[in-house]
C-alpha positions in Angstrom: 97.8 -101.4 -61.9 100.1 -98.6 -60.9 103.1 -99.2 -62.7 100.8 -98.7 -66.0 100.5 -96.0 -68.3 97.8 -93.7 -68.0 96.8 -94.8 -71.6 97.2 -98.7 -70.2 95.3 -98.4 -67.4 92.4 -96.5 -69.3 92.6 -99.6 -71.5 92.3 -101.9 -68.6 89.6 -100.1 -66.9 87.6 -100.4 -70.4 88.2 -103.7 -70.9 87.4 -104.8 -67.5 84.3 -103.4 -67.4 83.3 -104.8 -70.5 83.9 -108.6 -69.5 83.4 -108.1 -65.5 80.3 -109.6 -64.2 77.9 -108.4 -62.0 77.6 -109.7 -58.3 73.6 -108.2 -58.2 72.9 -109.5 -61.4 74.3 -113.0 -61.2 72.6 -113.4 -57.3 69.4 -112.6 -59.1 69.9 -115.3 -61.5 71.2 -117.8 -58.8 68.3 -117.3 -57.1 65.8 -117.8 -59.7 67.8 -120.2 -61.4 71.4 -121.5 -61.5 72.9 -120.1 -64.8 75.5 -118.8 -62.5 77.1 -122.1 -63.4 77.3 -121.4 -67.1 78.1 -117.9 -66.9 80.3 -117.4 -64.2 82.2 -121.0 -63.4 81.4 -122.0 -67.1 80.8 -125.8 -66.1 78.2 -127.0 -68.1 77.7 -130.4 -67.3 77.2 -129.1 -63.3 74.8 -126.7 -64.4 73.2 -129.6 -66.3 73.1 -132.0 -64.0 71.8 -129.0 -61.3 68.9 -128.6 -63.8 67.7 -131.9 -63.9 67.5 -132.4 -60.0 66.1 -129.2 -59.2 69.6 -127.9 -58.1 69.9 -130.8 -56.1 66.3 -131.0 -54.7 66.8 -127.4 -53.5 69.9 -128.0 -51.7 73.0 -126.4 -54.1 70.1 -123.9 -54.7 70.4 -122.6 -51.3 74.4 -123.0 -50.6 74.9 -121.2 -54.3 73.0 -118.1 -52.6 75.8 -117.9 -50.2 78.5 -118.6 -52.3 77.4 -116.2 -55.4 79.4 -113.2 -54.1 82.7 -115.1 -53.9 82.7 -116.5 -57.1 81.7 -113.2 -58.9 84.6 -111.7 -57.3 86.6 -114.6 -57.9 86.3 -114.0 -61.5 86.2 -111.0 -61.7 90.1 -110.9 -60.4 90.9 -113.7 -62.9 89.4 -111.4 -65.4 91.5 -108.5 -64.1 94.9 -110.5 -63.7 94.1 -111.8 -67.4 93.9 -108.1 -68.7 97.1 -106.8 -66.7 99.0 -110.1 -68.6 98.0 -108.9 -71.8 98.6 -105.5 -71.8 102.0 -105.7 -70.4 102.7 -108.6 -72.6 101.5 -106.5 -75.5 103.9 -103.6 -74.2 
C-alpha cells in the first residue's frame, strides 16, 4: 500500500470501504441467523443445508460465533489484495 500513489491509495481506501464487510454487523447476523454463509463465504448450498437443520441442530450456530471474526477479516484481506492487483495492474 506504500509504494502507491497518493491518488492510488485514496482510490483503494474508497474502494475498500465500499466492498469491506463489517465484523459487528455480520456477528449480529451469525448470531440471529447464518447469512454469514451467503454473504461473507458465499456458499450457498452450506448456508442452505445450515437452514434446514437449524444450523446443524444448534451446533454450527454456536462454532460460527467463534469463527465470525476470522472470516470477516479473512475477506476483508482478499478484498484488499484484490484491490491492490487491480490498481497496479490498471497502472
Amino acid at each position: 500500500l506504500a509504494k502507491l500513489t497518493d491518488q492510488q491509495q485514496e482510490i483503494f481506501v474508497d474502494e475498500y470501504k465500499r466492498k469491506r464487510r463489517s465484523t459487528g454487523a455480520m456477528w449480529i447476523l451469525a448470531f440471529f441467523f447464518l447469512w454469514i454463509y451467503f454473504l461473507v463465504m458465499k456458499r450457498g448450498g452450506l448456508a442452505t443445508i445450515s437452514f434446514f437443520t437449524f444450523g446443524g441442530c444448534g451446533v454450527w450456530w454456536l462454532a460460527e460465533l467463534f469463527r465470525v471474526g476470522g472470516r470477516v477479516r479473512e475477506y476483508n484481506q482478499d478484498i484488499a489484495s484484490g484491490i491492490i492487483r487491480e490498481i497496479k495492474s490498471v497502472s
